[in-house]
MARVO-940616 format. One record per residue: x, y, z of N, C-alpha, C in turn; residue in three letters. Coordinates in steps of 0.2 Angstrom, whole numbers, plus 5000, padded with zeros to 4 digits. Layout:
MARVO-940616
XYZXYZXYZALA ...
//
This chain:
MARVO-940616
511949834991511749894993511449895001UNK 511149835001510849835010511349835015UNK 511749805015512649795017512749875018UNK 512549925016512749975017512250025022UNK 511749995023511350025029511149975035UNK 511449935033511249865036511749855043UNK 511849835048512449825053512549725049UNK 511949695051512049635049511349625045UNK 511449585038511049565034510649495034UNK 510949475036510649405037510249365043UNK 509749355044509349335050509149275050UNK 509249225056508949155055508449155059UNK 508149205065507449165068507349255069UNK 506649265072506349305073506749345079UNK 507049285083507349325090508149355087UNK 508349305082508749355078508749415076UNK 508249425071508249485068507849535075UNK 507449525079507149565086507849605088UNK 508449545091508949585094509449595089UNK 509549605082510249625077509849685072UNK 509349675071509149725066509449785068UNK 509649845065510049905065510049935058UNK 509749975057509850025053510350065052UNK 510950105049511250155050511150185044UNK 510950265047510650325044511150355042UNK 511150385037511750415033511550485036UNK 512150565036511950605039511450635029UNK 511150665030510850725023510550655019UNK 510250585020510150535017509650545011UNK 509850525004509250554999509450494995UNK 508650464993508650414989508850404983UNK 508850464980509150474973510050474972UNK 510150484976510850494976511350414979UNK 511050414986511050354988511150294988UNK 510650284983510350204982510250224973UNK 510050244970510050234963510750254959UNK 510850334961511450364959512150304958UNK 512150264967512650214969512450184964UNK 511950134965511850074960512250084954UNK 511950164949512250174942513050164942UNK 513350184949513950184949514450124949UNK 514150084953514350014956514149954951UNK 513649964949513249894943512749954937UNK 513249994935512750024929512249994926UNK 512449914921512249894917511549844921UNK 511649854928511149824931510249854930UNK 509849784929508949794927508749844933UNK 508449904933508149934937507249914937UNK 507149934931506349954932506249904923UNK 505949854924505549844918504749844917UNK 504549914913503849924909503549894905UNK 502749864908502549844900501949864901UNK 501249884895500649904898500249854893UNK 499549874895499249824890499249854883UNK 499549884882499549894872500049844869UNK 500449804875501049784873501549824871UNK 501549884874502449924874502749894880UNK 503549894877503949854883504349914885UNK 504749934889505449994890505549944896UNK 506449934896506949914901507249994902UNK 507549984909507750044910508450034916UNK 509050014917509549994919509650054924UNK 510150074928510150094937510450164933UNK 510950134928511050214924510950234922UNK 510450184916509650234910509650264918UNK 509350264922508750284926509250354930UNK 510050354933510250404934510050444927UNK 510150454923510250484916509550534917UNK 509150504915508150524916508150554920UNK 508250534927508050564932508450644933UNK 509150644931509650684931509250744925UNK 509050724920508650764914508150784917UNK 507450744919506950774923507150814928UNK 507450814931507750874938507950924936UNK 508550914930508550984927507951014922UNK 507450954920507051014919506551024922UNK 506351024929506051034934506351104936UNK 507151104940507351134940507151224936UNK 507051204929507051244924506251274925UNK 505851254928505151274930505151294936UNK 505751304941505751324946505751314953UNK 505651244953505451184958506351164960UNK 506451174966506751174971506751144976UNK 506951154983507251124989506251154993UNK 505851094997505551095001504851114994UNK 504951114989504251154984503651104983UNK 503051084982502651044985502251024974UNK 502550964975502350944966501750864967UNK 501250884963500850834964500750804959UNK 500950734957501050674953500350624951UNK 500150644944499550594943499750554938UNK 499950504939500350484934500150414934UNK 499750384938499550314936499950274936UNK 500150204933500650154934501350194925UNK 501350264923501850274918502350264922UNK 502950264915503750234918503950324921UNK 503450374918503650424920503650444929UNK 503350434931503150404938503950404941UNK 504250344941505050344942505350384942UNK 505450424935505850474934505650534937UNK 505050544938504650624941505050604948UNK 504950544953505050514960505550544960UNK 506250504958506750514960507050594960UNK 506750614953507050684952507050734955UNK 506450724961506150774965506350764971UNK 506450704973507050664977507750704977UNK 508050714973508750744972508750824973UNK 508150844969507850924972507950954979UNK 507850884983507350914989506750924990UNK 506350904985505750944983505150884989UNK 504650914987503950874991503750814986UNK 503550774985503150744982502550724985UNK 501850734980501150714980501050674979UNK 500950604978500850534975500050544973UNK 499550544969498950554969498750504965UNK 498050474964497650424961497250474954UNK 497050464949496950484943496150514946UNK 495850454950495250464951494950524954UNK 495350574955495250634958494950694955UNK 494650704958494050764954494150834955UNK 493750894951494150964952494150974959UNK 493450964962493450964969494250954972UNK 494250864970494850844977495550884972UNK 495650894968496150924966496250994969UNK 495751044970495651114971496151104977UNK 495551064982495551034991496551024990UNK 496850984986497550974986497651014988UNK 497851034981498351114979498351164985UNK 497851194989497651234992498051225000UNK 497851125002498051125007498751145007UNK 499151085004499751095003500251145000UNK 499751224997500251244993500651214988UNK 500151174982500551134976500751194972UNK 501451184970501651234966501751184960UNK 501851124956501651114951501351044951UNK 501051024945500650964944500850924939UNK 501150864938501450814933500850774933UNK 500550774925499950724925500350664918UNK 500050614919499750574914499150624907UNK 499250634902498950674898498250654892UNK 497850624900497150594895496850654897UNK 496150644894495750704894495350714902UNK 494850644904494950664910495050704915UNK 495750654916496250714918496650764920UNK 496750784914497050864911496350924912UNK 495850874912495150924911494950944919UNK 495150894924494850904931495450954933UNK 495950944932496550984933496351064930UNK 496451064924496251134923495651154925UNK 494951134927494451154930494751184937UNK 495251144939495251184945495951224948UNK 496151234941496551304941496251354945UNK 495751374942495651444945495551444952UNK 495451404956495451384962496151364966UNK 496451384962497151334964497751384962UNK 497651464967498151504965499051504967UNK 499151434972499751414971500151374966UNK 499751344961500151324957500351354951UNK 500951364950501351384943501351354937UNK 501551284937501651244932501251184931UNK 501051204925500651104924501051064918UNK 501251014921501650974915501350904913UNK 501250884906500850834903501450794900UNK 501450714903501750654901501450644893UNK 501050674892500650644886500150554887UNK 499950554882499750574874499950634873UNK 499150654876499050754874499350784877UNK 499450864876499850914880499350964878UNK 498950974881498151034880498751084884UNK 498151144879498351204883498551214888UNK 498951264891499051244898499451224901UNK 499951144897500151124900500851114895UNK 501351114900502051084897502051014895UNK 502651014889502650964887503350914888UNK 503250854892503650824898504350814894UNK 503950774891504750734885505150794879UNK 504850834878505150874876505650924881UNK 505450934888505750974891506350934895UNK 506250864894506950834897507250824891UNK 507050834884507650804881507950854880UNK 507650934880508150984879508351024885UNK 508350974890508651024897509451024899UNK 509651074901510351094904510551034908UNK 511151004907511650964912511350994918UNK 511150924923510850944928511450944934UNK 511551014937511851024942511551014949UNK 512050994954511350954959511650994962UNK 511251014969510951074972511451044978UNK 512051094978512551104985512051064990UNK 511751074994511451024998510751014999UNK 510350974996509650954994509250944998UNK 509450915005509050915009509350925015UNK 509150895022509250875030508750795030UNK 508950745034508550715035507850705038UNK 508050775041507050795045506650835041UNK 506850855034506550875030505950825027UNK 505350865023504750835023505050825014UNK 504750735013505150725005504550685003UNK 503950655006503450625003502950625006UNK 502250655003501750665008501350635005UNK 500550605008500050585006499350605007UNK 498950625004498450625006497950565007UNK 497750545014497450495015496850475017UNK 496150465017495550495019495450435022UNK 495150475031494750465035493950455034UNK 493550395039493050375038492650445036UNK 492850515041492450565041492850635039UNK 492750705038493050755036493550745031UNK 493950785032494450805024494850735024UNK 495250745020495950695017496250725023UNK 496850685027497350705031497950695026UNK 498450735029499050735025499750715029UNK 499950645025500150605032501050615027UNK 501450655033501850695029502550655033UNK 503050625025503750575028504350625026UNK 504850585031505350635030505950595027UNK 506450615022506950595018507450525023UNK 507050515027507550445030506950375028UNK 506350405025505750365025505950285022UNK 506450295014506450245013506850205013UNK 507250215019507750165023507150125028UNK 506750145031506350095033505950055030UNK 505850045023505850005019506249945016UNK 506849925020507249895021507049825022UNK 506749835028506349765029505849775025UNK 505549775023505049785017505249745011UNK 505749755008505949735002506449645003UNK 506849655010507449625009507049545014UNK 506549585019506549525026505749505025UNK 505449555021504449535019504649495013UNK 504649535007504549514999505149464999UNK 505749455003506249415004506649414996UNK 506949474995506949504987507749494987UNK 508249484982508649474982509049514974UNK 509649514972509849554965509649514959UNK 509449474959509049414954508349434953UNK 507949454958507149454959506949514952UNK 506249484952505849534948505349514951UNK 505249584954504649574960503949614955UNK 503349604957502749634956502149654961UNK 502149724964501849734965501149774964UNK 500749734964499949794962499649824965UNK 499949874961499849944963499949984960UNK 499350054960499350114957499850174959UNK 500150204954500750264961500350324964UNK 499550314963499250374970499250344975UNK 499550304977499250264984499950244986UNK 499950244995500650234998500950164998UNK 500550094994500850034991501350054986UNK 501450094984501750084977502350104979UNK 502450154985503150154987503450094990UNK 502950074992503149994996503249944993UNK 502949934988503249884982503549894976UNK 503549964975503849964969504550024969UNK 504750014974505150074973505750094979UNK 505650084985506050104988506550034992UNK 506149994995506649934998506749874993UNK 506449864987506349834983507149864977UNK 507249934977508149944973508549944980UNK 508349944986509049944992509349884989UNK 508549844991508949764989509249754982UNK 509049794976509549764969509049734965UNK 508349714967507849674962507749744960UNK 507449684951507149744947506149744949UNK 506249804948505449824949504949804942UNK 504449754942504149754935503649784936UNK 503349814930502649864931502149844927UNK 501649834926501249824922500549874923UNK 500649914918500249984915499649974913UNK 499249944916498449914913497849974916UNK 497449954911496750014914496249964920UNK 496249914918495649844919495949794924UNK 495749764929496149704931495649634929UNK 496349614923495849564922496449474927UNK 496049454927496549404933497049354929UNK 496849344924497249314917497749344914UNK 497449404915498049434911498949454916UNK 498749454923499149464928499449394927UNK 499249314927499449244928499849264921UNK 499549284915500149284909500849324910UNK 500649384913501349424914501849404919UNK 501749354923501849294928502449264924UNK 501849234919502249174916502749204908UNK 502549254905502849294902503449314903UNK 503549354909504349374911504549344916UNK 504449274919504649244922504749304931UNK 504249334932504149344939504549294945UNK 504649344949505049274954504649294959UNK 504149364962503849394968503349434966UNK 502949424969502149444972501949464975UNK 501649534976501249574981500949574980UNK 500149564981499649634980499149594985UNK 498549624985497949654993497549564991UNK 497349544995496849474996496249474990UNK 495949544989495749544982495849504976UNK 496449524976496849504969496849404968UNK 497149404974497349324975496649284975UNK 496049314978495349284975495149284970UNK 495449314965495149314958495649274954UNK 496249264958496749244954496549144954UNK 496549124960496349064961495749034958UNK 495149084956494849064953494849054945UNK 495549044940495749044935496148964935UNK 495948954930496348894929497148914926UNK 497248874934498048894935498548874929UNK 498248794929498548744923499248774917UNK 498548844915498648864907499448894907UNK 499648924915500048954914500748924917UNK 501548944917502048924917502048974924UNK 501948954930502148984935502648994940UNK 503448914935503848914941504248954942UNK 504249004940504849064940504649094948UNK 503949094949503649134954504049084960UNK 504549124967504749084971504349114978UNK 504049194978503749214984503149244984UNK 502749244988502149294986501749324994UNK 501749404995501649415000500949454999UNK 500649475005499949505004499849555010UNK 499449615007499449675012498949715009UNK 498749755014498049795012497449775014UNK 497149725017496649705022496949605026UNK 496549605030496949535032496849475026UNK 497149425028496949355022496649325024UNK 495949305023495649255026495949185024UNK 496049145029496449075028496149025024UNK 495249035020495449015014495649025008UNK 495849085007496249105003496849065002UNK 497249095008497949065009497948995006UNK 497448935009497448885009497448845001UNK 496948884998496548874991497448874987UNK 497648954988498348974984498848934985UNK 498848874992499648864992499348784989UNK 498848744987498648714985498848694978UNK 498648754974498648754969499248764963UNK 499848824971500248834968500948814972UNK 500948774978501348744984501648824986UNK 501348884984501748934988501248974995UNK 501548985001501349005006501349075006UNK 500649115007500649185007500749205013UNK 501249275013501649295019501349345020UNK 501049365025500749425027500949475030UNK 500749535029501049595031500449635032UNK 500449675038500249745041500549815039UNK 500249855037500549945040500149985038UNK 500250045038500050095038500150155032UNK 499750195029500050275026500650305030UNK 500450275038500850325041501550285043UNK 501550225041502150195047502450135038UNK 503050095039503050065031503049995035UNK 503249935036502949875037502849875045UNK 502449845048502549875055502249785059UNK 501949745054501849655058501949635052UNK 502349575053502149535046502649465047UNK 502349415042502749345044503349365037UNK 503849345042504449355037504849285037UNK 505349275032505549205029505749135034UNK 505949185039505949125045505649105049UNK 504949135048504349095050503849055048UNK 503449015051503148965047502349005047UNK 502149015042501549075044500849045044UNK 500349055049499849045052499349075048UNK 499049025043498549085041497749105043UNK 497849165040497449225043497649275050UNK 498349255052498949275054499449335051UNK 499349415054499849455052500549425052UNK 500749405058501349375061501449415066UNK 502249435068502549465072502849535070UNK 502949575075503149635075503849645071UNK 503749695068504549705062504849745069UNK 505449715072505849765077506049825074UNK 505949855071506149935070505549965074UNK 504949935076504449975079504249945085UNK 504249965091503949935096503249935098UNK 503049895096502449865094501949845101UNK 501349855101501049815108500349825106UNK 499949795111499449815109498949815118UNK 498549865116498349915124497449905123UNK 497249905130496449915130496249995131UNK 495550025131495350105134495750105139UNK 496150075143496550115149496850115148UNK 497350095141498150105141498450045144UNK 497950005145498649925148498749885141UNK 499449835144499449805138499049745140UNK 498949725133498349655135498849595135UNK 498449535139498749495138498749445133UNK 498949365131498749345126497949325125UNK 497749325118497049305118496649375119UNK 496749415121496349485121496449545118UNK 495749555114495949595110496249685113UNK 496549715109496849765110496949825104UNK 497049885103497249925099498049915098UNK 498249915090499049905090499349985090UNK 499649985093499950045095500850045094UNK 501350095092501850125093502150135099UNK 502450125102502850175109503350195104UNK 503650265105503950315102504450345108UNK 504350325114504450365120505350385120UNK 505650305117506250315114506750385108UNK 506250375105506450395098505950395092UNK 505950445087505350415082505450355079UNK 505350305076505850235072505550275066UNK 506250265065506350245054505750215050UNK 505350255048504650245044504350275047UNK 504150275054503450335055503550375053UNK 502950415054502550485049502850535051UNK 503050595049503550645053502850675058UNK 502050695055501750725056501150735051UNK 500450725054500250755049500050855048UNK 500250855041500350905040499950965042UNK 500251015043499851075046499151075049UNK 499051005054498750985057499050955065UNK 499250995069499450975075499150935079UNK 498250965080497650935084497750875081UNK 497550855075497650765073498150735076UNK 498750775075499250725075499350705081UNK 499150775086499250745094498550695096UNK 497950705094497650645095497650585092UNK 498250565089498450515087499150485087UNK 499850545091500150515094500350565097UNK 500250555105500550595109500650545115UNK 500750565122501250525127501750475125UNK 501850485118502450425116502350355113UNK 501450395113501150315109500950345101UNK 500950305097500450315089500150245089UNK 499650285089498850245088498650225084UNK 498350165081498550145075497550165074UNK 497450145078496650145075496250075073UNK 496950005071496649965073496749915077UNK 496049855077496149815083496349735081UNK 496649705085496949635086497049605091UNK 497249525089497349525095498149465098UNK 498549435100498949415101498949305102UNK 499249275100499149215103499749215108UNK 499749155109500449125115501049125111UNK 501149105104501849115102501649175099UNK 501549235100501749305099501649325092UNK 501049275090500849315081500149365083UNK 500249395079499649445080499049435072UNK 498549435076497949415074497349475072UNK 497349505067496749565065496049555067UNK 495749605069495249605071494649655064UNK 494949695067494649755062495049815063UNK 494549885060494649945063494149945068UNK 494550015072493950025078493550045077UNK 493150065072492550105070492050045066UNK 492449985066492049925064492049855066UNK 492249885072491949815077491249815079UNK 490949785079490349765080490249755087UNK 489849785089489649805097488849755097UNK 488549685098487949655099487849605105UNK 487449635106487049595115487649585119UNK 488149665120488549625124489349605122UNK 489149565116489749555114490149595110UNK 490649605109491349635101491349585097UNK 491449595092491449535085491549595078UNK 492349545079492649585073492549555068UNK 492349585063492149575055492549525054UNK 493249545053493649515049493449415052UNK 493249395057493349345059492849295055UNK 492049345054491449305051491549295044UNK 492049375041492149355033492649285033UNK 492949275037493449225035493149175035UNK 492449175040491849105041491749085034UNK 491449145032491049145026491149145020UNK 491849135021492349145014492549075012UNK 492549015018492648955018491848925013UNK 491348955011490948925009491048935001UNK 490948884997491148894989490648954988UNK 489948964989489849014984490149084987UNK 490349104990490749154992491349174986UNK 491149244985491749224982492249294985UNK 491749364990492049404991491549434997UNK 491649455002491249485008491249515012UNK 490949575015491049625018490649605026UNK 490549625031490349625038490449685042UNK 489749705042489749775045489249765051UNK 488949805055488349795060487949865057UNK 487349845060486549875057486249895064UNK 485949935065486049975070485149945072UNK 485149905077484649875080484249885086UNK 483849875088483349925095483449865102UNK 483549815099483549745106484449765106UNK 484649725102485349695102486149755102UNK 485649845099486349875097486349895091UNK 486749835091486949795082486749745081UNK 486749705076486749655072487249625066UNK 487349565067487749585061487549565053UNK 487849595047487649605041488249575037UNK 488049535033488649515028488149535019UNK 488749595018488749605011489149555006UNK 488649515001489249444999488949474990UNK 489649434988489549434981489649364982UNK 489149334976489249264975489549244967UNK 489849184970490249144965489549114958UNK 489749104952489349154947488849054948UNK 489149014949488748954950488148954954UNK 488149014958487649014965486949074964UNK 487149094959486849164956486249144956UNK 485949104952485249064952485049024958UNK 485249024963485049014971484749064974UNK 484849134973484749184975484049194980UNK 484149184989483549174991483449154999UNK 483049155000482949135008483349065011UNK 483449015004483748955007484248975006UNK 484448975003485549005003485649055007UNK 485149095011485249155015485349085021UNK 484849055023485049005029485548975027UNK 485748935021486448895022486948935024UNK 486948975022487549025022487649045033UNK 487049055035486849065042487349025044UNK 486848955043487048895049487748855044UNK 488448905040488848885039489548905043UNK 489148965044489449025050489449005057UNK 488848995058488648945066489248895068UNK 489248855060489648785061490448825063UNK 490648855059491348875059491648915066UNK 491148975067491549015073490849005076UNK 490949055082490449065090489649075083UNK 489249045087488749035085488349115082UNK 488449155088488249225089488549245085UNK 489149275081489449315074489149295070UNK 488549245069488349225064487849285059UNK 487849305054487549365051486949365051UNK 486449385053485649405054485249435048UNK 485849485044485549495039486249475032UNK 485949475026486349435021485949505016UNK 486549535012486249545007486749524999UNK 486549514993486949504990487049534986UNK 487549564982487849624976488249604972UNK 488349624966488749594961489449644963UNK 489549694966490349714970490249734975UNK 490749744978490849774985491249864984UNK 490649884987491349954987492049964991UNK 492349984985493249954987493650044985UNK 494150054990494550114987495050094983UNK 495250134980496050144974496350094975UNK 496250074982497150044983496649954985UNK 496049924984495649894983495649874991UNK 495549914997495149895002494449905002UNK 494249885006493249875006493049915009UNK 492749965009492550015011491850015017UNK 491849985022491549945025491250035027UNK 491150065029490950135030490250145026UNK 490550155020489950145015489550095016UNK 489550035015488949995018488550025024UNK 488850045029488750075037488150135036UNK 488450185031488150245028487450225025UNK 487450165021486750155019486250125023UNK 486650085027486150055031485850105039UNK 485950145038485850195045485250215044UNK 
//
């Protein structure tokens, strides 16, 4: 299948893939038709998606099961009156239903809303309203059916609520009964344009509403590199990525460049993350690929590896905040595999990242993925040179590249303050070495400003991660009358360290920081918490720390 967007598939060094990558954009491009429809056609009996949750229910679903479903859902989507351009919001958590809703509304034309369970009648009302939801496909706990219909009344463009089950409460359609008695689905003379809007997210800013960062039906052909040149996924693979489907990971590992390339997608439908349980599903369905956020891989490390069968696993990548290097170091010890890191955005799909032909430097993004012309600039817009930090930015001046955001929605002010003269502003900072890997720093709103100097977080948590009782650390600055700032390291300790709790482990911890980096990043204040606040998609919400200490 990659062979068919691809000019050339195969790449041996980074200057390779920089001067051969080439995407070719089909004209009316839709995923559903595509790439899944194709697949059913050319390898029917090919693994598409395999489900299992913690009840222990298993469903396999092959390229044609999945035309089949998706064809049934659309007609009876269809049958609710959902069409080309109609705007349907998905709470649907890690169900296999999730799939079938995606693709079907894909073939529509239609919008999709990818949303997190955690949504309250408030942030539901705030949806519906911005975007004009005309229906809402939930997972059918109580919950969520309850915050949904509280905020019906508030929510006069929705028409239709459909429940995947358990429950079907008043109110709402019943899913699996409406596909198994829908009409032969006739697909819609022409479904979309490729500058048509086919995926939108809602994404919150440190401050004001959700923005709505809205993709256009060529979106997941830029996931190409994603699937084929990051996760290094191949027709054999059964990749795993962790992730919820509210959040813009889920199309990035579970969905879009992961069937270009022909692996099956496994899923695993859990309420709880328990770290054990993820090493068994490893060793249980013989996994061959790994994704998920640096979170994961710290708890996972800390398990006795021993208990499990892990040689089926041949990759494993990481995205969703930087890796501190000892992570990296602790996982490839344990398990001889090297994690490959990856950068991007809600708004953009892989954008730095060390891919198979490089040897990855850790706590290291890597290099720029050449679909995007990557650089990184100071307040006046120069590029910087190596060793200095800079904002990572887009040039667009040519053309838009395959994966940025089309716009965010019915928001022109934002989108011009965040990409105009031909740049897209990423908002975060890094910085460059001499061979050309790019090094994270933070976001701009959490670089630490003290006596003078910049000190980005991300550098002191790496310090401080190096120490055992660490087991997980945030670094923000506290707003000081001498210096500015200060810096502050919010740490959870490792459960051996818990009975130390005190002014001398507050110094060890100081003068371990001092020994590893510049002496000055060292943290001034320490407090210690049994978790860190994290969002859906498990980054650290370093803001909140920021809000309380003000």
């Amino acid at each position: 299948m990659v062979e068919r967007f691809l000019t050339q598939t195969v790449f041996s060094s980074q200057e390779d893939f920089k001067e051969n990558l080439n995407i070719k954009v089909p004209k009316d491009f839709n995923f559903g038709y595509d790439v899944v429809d194709a697949w059913a056609l050319d390898e029917p009996g090919k693994r598409a998606l395999l489900w299992t949750n913690d009840k222990g229910e298993c469903r396999e679903f092959t390229f044609a099961g999945l035309k089949k479903y998706t064809d049934m859902t659309a007609s009876y989507f269809q049958s609710l009156g959902i069409g080309h351009g109609d705007m349907v919001m998905l709470i649907l958590k890690r169900r296999y239903e999730f799939w079938f809703s995606i693709i079907a509304l894909h073939k529509l034309g239609a919008v999709v809303i990818p949303a997190t369970h955690l949504l309250t009648k408030k942030d539901i009302a705030y949806r519906c309203n911005a975007a004009d939801v005309k229906m809402i496909v939930a997972a059918g706990e109580d919950i969520i059916t309850r915050h949904i219909l509280d905020a019906m009344p508030e929510s006069p463009t929705v028409k239709q609520l459909v429940s995947i089950g358990p429950a079907i409460p008043d109110g709402f359609h019943d899913f699996h009964k409406g596909i198994g008695n829908a009409a032969p689905f006739v697909r819609p003379q022409k479904a979309n344009s490729n500058e048509d809007i086919s995926l939108m997210y809602f994404t919150s800013g440190t401050t004001g509403e959700p923005k709505m960062v809205a993709h256009d039906f060529t979106y997941p052909l830029g996931h190409i590199t994603t699937g084929s040149f990051w996760h290094n996924l191949h027709k054999d693979s059964i990749h795993l990525t962790i992730a919820d489907t509210g959040w813009g990971k889920a199309v990035w590992g579970k969905l879009y460049g992961q069937w270009i390339a022909g692996a099956t997608v496994f899923v695993y439908d859990h309420e709880k993350f328990v770290p054990a349980e993820i090493l068994k599903k490893i060793n249980d369905y013989h996994i061959t690929s790994l994704c998920a956020p640096p979170t994961i891989f710290r708890f996972l490390i800390r398990e006795d590896l021993s208990k499990y069968n892990l040689s089926s696993l041949e990759y494993c990548t990481i995205a969703g905040e930087a890796l501190n290097p000892a992570v990296f170091e602790n996982f490839k010890k344990l398990t001889g595999i090297k994690l490959m890191e990856g950068f991007g955005q809600t708004e953009t799909t892989l954008t730095i990242a060390t891919f198979p032909w490089m040897e990855p430097k850790p706590g290291s993004m890597g290099m720029p993925n050449p679909q995007y012309d990557v650089d990184l600039i100071d307040h006046e817009g120069r590029s910087v040179e190596a060793g200095e930090q800079g904002q990572i930015v887009i040039r667009t001046g040519k053309s838009k590249p395959i994966g940025l955001f089309k716009a965010y929605y019915r928001d022109a002010r934002r989108t011009e303050e965040t990409w105009c003269d031909g740049i897209y502003y990423t908002g975060d900072v890094a910085w460059r070495d001499e061979d050309g890997y790019y090094w994270f720093v933070g976001r701009t709103d959490d670089v630490i400003k003290s006596s003078g100097y910049r000190i980005g977080p991300f550098e002191v948590e790496s310090a401080l991660m190096t120490h055992p009782a660490v087991v997980e650390c945030a670094i923000t600055g506290v707003p000081d009358d001498i210096r500015g700032q200060i810096v502050k390291a919010t740490v959870v300790l490792a459960k051996e360290y818990k009975d130390r709790l005190g002014e001398e482990l507050v110094k060890e911890l100081q003068e371990h920081v001092k020994k590893v980096t510049a002496p000055y990043k060292y943290p001034r204040v320490i407090e210690f918490v049994n978790e860190l606040p994290k969002t859906i998609s498990g980054k650290i919400r370093r803001v909140e720390i920021r809000e309380k200490d003000k």
